[in-house]
C-alpha positions in Angstrom: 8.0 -15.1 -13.5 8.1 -15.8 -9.8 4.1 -17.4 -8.7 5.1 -17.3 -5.7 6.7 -14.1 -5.5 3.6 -12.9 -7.0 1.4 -14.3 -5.0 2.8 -13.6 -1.7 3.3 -9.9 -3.0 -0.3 -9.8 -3.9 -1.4 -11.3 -0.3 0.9 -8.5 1.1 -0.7 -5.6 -0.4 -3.8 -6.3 -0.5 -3.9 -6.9 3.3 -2.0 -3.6 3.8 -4.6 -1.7 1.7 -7.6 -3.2 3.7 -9.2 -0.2 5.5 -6.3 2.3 4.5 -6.9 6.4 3.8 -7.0 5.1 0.0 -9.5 2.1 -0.1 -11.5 5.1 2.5 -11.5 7.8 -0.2 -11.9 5.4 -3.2 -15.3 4.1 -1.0 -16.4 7.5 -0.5 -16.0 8.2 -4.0 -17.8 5.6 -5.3 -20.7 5.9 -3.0 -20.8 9.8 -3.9 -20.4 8.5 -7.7 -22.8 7.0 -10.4 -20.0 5.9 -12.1 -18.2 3.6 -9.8 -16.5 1.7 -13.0 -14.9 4.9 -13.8 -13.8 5.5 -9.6 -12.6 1.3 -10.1 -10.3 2.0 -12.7 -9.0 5.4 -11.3 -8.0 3.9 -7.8 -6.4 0.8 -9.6 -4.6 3.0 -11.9 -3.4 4.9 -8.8 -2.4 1.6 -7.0 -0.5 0.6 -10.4 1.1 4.1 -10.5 2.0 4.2 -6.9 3.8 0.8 -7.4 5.6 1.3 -10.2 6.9 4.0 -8.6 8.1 1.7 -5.7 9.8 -0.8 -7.6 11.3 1.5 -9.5 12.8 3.1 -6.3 13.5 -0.4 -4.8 15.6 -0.9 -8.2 17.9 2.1 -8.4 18.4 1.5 -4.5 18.9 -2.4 -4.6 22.7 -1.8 -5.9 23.3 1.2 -3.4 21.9 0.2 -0.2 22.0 -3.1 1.6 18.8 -5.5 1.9 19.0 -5.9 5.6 18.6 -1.8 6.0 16.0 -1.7 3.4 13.9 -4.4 5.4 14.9 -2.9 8.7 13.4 0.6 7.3 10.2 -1.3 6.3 9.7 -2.7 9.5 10.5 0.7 11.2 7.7 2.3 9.3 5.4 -0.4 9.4 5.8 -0.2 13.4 5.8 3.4 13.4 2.1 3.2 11.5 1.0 0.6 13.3 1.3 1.7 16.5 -0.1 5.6 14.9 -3.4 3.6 14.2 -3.2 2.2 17.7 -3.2 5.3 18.8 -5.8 6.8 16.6 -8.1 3.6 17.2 -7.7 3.7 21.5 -8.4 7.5 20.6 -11.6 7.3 18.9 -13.2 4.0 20.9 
């Protein structure tokens, strides 16, 4: 196993889950909850779920489609959300 794969993955998401839709809806459901153990291990099941899910995409795809379009598409979408939550946030202030 890659540590530094893993840890620069881990760095990665969790800064791109800070103060996201889900980390909002797994607060609100926790604050609504008694039980926030049980909304704890739903959302992390979720996040596990979700990135299984991804890796297993990246996997079929990584023998079809070059790396440099994959990492170009990222970047598009990360731009495109970035500058929606711009948007949103000049919006809202």
């Amino acid at each position: 196993m890659d540590l530094r794969l893993v840890a620069s993955t881990f760095v990665a998401v969790f800064l791109a889950e800070l103060g996201d839709k889900t980390q909002l809806a797994a607060l609100t459901l926790a604050s609504g909850s008694h039980s926030r153990w049980s909304v704890f291990v739903g959302a992390s099941l979720a996040l596990v779920a979700s990135t299984l899910l991804a890796v297993l995409l990246a996997d079929a795809l990584a023998s079809r489609v070059d790396l440099r379009v994959t990492r170009g598409l990222a970047g598009v979408v990360l731009l495109a959300m970035g500058a929606l939550y711009l948007v949103a946030a000049i919006r809202n202030a």
